[in-house]
PDB file of N, CA, C and O in Angstrom:
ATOM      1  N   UNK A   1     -27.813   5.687  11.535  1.00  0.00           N
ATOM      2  CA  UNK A   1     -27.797   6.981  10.885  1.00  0.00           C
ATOM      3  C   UNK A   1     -26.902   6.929   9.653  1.00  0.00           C
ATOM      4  O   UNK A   1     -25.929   6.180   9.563  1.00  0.00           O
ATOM      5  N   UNK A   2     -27.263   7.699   8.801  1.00  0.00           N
ATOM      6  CA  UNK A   2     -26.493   7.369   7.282  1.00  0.00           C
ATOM      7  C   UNK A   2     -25.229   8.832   7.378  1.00  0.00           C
ATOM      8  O   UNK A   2     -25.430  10.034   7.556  1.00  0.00           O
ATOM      9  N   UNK A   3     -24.149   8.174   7.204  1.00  0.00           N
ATOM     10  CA  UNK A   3     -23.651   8.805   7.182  1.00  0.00           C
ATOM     11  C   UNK A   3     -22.818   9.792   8.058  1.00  0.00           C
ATOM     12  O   UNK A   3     -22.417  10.938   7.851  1.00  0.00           O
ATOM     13  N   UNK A   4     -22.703   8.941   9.102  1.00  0.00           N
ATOM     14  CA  UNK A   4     -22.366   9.787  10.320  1.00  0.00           C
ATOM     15  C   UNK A   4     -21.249   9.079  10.987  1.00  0.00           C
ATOM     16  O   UNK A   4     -21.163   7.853  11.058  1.00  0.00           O
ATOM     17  N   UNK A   5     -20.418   9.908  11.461  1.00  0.00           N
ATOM     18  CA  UNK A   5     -19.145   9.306  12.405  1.00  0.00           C
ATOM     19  C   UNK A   5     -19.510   8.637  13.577  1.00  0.00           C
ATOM     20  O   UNK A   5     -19.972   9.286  14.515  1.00  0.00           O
ATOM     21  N   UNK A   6     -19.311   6.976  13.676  1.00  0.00           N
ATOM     22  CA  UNK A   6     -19.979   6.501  14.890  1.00  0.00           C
ATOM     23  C   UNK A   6     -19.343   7.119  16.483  1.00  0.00           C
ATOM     24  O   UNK A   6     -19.731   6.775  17.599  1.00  0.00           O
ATOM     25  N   UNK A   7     -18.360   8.031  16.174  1.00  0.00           N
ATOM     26  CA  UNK A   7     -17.835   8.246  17.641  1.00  0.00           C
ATOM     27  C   UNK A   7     -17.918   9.451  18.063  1.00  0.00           C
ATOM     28  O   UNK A   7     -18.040   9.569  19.282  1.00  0.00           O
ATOM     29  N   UNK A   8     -17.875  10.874  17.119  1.00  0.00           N
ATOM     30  CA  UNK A   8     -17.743  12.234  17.211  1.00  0.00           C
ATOM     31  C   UNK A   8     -19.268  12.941  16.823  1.00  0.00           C
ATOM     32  O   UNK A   8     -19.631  14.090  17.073  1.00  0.00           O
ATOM     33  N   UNK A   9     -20.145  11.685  16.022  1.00  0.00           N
ATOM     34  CA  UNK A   9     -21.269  12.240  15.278  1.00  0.00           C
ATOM     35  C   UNK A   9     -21.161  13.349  14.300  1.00  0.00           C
ATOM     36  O   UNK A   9     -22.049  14.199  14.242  1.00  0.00           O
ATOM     37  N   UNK A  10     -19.806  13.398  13.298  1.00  0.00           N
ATOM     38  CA  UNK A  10     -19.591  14.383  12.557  1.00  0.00           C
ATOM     39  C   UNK A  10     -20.504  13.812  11.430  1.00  0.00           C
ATOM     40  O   UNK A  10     -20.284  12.692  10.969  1.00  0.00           O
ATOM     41  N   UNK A  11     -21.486  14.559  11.011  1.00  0.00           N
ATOM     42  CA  UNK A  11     -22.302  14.422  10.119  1.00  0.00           C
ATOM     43  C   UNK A  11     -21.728  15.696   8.247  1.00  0.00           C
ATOM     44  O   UNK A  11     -20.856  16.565   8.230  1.00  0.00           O
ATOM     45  N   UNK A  12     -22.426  15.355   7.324  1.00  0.00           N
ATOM     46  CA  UNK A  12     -22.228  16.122   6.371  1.00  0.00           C
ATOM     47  C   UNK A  12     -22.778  17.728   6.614  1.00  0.00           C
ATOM     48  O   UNK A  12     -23.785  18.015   7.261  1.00  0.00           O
ATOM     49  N   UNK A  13     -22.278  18.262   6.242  1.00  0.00           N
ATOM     50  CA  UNK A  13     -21.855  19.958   6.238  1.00  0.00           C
ATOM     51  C   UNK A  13     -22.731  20.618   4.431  1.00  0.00           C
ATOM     52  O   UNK A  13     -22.648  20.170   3.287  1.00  0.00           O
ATOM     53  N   UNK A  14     -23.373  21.635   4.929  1.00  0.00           N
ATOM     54  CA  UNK A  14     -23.578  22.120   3.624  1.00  0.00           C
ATOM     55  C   UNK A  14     -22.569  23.580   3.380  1.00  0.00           C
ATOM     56  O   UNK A  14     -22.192  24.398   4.219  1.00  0.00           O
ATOM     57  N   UNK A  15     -22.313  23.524   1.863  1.00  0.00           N
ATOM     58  CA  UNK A  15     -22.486  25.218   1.853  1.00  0.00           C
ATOM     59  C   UNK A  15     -22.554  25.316   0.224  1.00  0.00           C
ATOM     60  O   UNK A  15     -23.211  24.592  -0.523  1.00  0.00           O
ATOM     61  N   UNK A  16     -21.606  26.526  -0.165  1.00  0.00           N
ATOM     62  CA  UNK A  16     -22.134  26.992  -1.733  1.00  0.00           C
ATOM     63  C   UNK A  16     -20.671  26.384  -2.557  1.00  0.00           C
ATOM     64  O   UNK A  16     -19.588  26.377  -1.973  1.00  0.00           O
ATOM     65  N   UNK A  17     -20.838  25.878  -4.013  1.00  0.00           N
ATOM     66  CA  UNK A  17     -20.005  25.971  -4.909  1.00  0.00           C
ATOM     67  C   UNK A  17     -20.225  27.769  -5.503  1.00  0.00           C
ATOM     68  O   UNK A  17     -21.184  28.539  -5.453  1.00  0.00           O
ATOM     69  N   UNK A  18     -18.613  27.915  -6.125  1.00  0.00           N
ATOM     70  CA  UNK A  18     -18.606  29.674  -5.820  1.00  0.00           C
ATOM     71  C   UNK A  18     -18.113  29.337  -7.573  1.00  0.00           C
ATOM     72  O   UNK A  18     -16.935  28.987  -7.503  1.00  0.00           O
ATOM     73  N   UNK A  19     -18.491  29.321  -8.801  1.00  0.00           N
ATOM     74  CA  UNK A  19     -17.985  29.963 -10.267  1.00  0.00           C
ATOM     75  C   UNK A  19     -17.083  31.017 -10.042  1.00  0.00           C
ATOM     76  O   UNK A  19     -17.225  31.687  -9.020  1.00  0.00           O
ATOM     77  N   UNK A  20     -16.053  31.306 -10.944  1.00  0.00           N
ATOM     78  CA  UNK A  20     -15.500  32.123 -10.960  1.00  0.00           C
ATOM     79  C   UNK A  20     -16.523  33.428 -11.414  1.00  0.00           C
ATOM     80  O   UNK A  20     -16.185  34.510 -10.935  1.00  0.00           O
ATOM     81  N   UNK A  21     -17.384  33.429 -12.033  1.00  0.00           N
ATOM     82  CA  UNK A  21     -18.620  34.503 -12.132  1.00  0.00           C
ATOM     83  C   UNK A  21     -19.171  34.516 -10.912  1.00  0.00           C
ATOM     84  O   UNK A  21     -20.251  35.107 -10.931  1.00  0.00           O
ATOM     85  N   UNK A  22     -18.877  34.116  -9.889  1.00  0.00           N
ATOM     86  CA  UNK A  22     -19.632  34.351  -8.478  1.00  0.00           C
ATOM     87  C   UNK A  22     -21.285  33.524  -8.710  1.00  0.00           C
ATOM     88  O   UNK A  22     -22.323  33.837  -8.127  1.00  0.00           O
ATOM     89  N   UNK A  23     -21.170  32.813  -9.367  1.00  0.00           N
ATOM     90  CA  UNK A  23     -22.172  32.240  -9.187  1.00  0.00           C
ATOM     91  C   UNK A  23     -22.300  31.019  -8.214  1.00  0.00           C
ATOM     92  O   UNK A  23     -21.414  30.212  -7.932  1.00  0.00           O
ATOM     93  N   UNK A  24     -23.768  31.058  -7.697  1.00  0.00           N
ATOM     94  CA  UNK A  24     -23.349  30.488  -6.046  1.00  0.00           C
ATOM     95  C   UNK A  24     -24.610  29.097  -6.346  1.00  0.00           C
ATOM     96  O   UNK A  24     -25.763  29.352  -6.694  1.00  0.00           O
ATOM     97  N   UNK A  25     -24.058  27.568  -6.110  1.00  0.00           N
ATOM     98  CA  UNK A  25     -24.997  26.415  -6.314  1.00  0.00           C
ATOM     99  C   UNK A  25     -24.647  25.796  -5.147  1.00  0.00           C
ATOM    100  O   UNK A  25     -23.503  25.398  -4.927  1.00  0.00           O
ATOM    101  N   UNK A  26     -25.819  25.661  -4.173  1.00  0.00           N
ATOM    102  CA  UNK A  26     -25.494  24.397  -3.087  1.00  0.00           C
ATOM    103  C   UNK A  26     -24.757  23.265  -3.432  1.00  0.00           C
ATOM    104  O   UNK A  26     -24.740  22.750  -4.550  1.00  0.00           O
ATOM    105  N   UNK A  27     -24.071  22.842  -2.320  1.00  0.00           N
ATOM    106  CA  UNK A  27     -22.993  21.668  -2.643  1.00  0.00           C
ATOM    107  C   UNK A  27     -22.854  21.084  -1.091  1.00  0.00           C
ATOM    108  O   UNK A  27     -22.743  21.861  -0.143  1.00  0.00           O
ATOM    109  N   UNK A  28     -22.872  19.627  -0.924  1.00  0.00           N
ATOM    110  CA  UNK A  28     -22.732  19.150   0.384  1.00  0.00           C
ATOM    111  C   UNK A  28     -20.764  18.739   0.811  1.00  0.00           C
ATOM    112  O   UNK A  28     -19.930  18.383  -0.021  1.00  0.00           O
ATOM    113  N   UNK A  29     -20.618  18.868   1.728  1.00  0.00           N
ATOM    114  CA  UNK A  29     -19.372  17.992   2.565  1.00  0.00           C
ATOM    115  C   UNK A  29     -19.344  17.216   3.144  1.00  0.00           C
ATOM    116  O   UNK A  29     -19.967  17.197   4.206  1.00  0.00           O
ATOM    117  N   UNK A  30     -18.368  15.880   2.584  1.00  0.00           N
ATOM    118  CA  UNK A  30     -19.376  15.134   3.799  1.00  0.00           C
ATOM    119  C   UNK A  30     -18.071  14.484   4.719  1.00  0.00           C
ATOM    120  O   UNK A  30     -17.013  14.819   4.185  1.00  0.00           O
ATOM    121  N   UNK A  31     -17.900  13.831   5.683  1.00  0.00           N
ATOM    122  CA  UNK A  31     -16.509  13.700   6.292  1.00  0.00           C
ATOM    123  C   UNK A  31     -16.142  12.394   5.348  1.00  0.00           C
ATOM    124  O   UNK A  31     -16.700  11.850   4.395  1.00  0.00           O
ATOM    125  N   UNK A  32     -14.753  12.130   6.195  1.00  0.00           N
ATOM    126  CA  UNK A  32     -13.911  10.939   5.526  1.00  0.00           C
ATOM    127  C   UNK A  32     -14.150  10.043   6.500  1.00  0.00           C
ATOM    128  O   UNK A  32     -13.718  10.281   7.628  1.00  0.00           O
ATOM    129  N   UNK A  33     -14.949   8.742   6.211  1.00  0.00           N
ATOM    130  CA  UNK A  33     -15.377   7.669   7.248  1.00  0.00           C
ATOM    131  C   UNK A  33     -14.760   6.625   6.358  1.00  0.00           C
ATOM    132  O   UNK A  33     -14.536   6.510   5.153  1.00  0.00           O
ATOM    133  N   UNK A  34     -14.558   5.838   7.565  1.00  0.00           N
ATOM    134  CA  UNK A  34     -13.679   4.567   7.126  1.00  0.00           C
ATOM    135  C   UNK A  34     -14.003   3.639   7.976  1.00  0.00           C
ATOM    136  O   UNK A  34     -13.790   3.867   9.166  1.00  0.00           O
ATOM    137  N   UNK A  35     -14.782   1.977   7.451  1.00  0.00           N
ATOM    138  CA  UNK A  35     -14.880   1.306   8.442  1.00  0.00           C
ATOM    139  C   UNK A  35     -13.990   0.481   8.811  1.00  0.00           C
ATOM    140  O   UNK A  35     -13.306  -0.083   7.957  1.00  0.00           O
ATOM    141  N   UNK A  36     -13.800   0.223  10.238  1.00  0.00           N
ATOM    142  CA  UNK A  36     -13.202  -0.204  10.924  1.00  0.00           C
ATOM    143  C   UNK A  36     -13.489  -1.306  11.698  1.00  0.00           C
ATOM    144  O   UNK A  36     -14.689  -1.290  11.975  1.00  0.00           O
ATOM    145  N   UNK A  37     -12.853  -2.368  12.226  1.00  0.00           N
ATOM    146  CA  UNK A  37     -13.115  -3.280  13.483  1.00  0.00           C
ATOM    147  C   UNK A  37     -12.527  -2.729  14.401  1.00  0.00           C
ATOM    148  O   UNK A  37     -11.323  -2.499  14.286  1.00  0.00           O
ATOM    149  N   UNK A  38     -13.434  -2.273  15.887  1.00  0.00           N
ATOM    150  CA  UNK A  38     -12.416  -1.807  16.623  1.00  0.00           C
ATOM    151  C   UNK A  38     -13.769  -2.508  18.042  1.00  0.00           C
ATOM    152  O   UNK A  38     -14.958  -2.823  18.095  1.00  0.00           O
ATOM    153  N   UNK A  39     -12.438  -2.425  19.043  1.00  0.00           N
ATOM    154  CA  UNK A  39     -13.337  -3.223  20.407  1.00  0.00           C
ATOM    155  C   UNK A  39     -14.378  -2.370  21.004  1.00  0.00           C
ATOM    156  O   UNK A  39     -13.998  -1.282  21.437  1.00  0.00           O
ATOM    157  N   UNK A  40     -15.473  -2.638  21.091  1.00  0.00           N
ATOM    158  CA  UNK A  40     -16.039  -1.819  22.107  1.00  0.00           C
ATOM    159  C   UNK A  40     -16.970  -2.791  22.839  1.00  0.00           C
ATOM    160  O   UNK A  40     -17.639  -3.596  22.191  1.00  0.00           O
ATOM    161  N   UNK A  41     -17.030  -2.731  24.211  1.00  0.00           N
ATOM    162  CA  UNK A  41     -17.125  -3.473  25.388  1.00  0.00           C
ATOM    163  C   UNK A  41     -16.381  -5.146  25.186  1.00  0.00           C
ATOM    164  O   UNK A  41     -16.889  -6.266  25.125  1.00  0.00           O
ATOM    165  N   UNK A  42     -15.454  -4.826  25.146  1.00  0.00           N
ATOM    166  CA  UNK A  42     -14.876  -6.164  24.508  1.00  0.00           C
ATOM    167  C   UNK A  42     -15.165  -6.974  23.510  1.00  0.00           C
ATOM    168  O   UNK A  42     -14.623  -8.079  23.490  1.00  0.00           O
ATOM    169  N   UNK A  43     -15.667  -6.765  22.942  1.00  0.00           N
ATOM    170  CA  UNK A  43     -15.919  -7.288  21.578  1.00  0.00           C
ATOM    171  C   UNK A  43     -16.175  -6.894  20.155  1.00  0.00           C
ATOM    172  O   UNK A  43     -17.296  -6.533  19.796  1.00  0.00           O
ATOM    173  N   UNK A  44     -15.225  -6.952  19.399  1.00  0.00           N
ATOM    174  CA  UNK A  44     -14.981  -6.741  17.963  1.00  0.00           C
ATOM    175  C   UNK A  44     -16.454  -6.285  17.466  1.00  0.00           C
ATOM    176  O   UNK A  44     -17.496  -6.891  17.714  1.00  0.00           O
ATOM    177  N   UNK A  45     -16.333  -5.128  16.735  1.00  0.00           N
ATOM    178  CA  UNK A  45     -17.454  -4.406  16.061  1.00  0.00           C
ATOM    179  C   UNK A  45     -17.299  -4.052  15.178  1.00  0.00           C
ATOM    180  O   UNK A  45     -16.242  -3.422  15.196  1.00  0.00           O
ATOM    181  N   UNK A  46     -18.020  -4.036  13.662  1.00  0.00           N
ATOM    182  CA  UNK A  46     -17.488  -2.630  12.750  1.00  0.00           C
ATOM    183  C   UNK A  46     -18.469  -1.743  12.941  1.00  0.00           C
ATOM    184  O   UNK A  46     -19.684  -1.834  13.119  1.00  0.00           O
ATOM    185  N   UNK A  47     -17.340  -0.458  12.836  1.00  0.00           N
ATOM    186  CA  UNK A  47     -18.058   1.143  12.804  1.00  0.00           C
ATOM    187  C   UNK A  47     -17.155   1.810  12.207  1.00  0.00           C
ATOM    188  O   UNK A  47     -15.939   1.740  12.034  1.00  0.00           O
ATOM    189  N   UNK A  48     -18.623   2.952  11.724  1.00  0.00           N
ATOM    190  CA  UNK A  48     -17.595   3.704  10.539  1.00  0.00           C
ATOM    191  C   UNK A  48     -17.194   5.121  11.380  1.00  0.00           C
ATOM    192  O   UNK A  48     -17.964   5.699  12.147  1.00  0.00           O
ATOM    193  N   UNK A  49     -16.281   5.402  11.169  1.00  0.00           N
ATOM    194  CA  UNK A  49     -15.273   6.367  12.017  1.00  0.00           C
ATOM    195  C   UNK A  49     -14.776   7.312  11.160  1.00  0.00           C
ATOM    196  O   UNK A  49     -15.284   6.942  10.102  1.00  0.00           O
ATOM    197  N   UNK A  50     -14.086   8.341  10.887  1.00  0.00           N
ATOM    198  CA  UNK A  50     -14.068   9.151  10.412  1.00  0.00           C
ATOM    199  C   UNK A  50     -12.201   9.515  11.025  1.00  0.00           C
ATOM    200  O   UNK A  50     -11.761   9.319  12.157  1.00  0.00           O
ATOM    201  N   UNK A  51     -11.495  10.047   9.871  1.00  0.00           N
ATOM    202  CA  UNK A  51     -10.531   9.730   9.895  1.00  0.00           C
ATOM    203  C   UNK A  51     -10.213  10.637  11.039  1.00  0.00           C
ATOM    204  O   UNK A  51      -9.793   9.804  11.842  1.00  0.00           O
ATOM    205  N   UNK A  52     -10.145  11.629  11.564  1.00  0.00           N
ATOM    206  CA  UNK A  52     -10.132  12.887  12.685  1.00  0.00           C
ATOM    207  C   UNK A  52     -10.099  11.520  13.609  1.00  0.00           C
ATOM    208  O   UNK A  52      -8.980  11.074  13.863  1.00  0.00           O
ATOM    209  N   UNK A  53     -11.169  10.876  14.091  1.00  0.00           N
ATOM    210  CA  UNK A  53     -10.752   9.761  15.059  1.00  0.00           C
ATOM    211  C   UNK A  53     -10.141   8.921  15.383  1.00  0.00           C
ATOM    212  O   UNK A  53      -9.930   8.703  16.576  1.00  0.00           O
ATOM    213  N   UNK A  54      -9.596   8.078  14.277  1.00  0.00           N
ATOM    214  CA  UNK A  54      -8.566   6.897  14.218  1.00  0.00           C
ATOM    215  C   UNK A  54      -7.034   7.932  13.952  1.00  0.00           C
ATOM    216  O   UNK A  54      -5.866   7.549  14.025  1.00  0.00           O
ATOM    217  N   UNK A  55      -7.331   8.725  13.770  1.00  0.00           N
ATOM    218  CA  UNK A  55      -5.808   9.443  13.670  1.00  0.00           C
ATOM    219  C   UNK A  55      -5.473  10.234  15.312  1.00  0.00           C
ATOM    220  O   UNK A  55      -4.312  10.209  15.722  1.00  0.00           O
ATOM    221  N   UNK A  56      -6.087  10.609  15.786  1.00  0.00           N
ATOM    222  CA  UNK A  56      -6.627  10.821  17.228  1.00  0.00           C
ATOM    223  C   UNK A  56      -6.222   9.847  17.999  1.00  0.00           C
ATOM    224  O   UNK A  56      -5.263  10.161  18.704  1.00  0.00           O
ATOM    225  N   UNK A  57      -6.779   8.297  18.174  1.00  0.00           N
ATOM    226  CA  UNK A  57      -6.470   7.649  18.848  1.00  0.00           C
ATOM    227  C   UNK A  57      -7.632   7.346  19.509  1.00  0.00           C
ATOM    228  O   UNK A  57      -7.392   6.825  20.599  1.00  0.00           O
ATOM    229  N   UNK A  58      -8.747   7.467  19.280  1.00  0.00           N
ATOM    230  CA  UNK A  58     -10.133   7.133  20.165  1.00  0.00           C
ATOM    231  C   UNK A  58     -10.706   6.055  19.638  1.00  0.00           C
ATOM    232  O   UNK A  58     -11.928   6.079  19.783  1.00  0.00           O
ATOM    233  N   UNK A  59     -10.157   4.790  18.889  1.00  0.00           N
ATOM    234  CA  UNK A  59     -10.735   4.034  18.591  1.00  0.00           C
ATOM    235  C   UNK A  59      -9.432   2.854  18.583  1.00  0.00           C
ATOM    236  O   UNK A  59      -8.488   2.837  17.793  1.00  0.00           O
ATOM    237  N   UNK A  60      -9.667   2.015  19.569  1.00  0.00           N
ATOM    238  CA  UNK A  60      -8.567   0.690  19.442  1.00  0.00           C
ATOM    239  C   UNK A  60      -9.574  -0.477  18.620  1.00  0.00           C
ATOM    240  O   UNK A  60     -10.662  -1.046  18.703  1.00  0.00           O
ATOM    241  N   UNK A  61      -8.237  -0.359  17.705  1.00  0.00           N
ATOM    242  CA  UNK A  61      -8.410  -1.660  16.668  1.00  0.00           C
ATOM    243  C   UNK A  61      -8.775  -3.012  17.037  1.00  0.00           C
ATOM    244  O   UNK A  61      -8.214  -3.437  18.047  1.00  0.00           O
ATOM    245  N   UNK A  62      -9.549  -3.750  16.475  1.00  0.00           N
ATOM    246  CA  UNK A  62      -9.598  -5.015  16.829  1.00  0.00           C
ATOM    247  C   UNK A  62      -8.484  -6.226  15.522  1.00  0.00           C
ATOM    248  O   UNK A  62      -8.224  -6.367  14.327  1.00  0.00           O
ATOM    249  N   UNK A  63      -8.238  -6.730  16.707  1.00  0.00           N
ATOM    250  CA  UNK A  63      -7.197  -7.686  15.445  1.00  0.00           C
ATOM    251  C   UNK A  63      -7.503  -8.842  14.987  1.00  0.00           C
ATOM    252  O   UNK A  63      -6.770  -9.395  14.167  1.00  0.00           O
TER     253      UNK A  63
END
């Protein structure tokens, strides 16, 4: 999946850019992913994670 937190599935967010004239243009959000090596079933993987998770603690590093 493009773009998506491999652990929480936080995907990009829409909403509006707001002008100071109140003028309103779609605009996307998208999270802060960062790839990582981290273990999963014992063995070293990269996945992209999203910072909410590695700051959390739900992802042990691989060294």
């Amino acid at each position: 999946m493009a773009f998506t937190c491999d652990l929480c599935s936080k995907r990009r967010q829409s909403g509006n850019n707001v002008s100071h004239a109140n003028n309103k243009t779609k605009r996307v959000f998208k999270p802060n992913l960062q790839p990582v090596r981290a273990l999963i079933d014992g063995q070293p993987k990269r996945i992209r994670v999203c910072t909410r998770c590695l700051r959390s603690g739900k992802v042990q590093k691989a060294v």
